[in-house]
N, C-alpha and C positions, 0 to 999 in steps of 0.2 A: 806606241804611247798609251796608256793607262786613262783607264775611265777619270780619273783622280786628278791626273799631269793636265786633262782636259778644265778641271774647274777655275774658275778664275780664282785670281791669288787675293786674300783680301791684306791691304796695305798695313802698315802701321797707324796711321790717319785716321781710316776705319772703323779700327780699332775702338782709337783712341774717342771717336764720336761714340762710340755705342756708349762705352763704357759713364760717357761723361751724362748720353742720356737716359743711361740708366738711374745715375745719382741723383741727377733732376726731377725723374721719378717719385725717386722715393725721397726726396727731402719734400715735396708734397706732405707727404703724412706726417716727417718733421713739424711742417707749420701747422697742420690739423692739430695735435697735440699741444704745442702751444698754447694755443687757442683755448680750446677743452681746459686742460692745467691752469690757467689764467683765469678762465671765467669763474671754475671752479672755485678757487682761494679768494677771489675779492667779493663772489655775490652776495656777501653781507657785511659789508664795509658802510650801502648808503644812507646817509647823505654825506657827499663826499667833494673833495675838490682840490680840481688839482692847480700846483705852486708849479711854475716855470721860472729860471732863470740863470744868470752863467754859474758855469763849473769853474771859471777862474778867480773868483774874488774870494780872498781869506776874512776868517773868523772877524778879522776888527775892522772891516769895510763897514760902514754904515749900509749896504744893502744889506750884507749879512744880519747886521741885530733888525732892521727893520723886517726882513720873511721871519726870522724866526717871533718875532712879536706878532705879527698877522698869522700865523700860524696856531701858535697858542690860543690867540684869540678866536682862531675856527675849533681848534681842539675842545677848545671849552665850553664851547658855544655848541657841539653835540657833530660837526664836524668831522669824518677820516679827513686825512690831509696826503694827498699822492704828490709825489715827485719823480723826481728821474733816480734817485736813490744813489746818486753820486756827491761828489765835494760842493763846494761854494754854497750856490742860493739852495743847490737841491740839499745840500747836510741843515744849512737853517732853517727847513722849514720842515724836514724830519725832526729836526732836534725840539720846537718851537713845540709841534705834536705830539713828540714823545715826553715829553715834562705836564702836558694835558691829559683830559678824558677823554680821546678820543682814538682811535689807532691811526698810527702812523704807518705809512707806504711808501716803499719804495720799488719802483720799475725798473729794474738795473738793468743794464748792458755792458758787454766788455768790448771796450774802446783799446786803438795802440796808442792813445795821451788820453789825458786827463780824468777817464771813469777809473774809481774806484766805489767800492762800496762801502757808504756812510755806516755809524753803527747805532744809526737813534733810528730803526726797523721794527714793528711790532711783525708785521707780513712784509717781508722781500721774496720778491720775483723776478728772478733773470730771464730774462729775453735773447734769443739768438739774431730777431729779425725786426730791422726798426718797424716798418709797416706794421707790425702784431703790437707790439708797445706802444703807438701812436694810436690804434683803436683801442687799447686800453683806457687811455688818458682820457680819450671821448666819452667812450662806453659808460663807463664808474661816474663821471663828473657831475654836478650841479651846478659847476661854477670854474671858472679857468684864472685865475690868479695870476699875471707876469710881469714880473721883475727883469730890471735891466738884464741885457742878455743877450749874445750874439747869431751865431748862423741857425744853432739847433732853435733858438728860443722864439727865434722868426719863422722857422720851419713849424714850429709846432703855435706859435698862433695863428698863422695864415692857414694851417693846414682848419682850426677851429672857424675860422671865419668865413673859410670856402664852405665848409660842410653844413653850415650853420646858413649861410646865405643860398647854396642851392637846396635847401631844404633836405639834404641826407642827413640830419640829426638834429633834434631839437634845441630849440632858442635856450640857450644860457646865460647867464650873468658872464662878461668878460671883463675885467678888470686888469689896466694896466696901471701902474705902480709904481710914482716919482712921476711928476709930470714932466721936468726939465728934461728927463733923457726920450721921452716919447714926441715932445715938440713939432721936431724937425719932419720926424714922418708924419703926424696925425696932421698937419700942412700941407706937405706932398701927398695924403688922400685927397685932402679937398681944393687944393688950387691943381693938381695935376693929374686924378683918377676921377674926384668928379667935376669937374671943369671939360674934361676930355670924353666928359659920358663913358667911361669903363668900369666906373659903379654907378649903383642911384646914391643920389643925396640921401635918403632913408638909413643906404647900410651903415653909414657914418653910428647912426643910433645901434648898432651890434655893440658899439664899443664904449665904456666908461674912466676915466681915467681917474681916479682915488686915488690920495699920499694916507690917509690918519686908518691903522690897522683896523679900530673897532670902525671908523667910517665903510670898511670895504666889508666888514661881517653885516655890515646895518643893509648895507645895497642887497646883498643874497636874499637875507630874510625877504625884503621888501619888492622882491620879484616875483618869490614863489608866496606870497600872505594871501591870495585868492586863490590855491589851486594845488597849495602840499608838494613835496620834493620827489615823489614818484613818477616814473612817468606813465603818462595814460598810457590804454591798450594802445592807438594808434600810433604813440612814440613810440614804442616797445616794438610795435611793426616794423617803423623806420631804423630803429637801430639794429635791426637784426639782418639788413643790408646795409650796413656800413662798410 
């Protein structure tokens, strides 16, 4: 028998691990770049803010004309306006921005339903990994703006209210948008998160709920009116471990 006949045989399995940690590897530097690319193209975008809400309502939904009116009226008002850069609330509040002064953003993703990429874009950024696009939204924001909206629209407010409540990124203006459809939950925080002590009654104050477009431009101004839309050095610490 052969020095060779003696090694052990490696499987197909194997194989098949290496290779897969190989790719894991190096999609690392995939998301590095991201990142880089990303920061890159928006760090002079602020003061800026980002519109959340569904990808499913068409053009003549009363959500739809009311982002794209809030939007304009952040445009004009000296506002970028970020979205997810896909249809519904994210095409009205690109579109709302792209008829303003102001640039319009979109954070795209390719989705297997419902993303496509809106065309009222001054700066579009595709994204491969939601986690990079979800620090985006953060990162660039002065303000979080959200409009009715389902699984994503709750992922990406909750994800602003954890980071914002455990102090990983600075206090923003949140703004939810149509009271009627926020009701139900802003209830269930306080008869059954704070009721049940799993928030403080305080965090409830994270959140504001505004219908009148120019009323939700008036709330931003009047958050940052002692202290300018930059953030300190010490914010600038905190965001850079987001």
């Amino acid at each position: 028998m052969s020095a060779e006949d003696k090694l052990p045989k490696t499987t197909d399995a194997e194989v098949l691990a290496r290779e897969t940690s190989a790719r894991e590897s190096w999609r690392v530097f995939e998301i590095m770049a991201e990142f880089v690319d990303a920061t890159e193209r928006l760090k002079n975008i602020s003061p800026a803010v980002s519109i959340f809400g569904s990808a499913r309502i068409k053009a003549d939904s009363p959500y739809y004309k009311l982002a794209e009116e809030i939007a304009r009226e952040l445009s004009d008002a000296g506002f970028s306006v970020i979205t997810g850069g896909g249809p519904g609330i994210m095409e009205a509040g690109n579109k709302g921005a792209f008829g303003g002064k102001s640039p319009s953003v979109g954070l795209n993703i390719q989705l297997p339903h419902e993303q496509h990429t809106n065309p009222y874009q001054d700066i579009s950024q595709t994204f491969q990994h939601f986690f990079a696009r979800k620090v985006m939204f953060v990162k660039f924001a002065s303000a979080y703006v959200v409009l009715p909206g389902g699984f994503g629209t709750m992922d990406e407010l909750m994800e602003a209210l954890t980071l914002i409540q455990t102090g990983k990124t600075r206090k923003i203006p949140i703004i939810l948008v149509h009271e009627p459809f926020w009701r139900g939950m802003l209830d269930w925080f306080r008869n059954a998160m704070v009721e049940e002590k799993m928030i403080d009654p305080s965090d409830m104050g994270l959140i504001q709920v505004i219908d009148e477009p120019k009323h939700v431009v008036e709330a931003i101004f009047k958050h940052y009116e002692s202290r300018g839309f930059e953030p300190s050095a010490s914010e600038r610490e905190i965001q850079l471990n987001l």
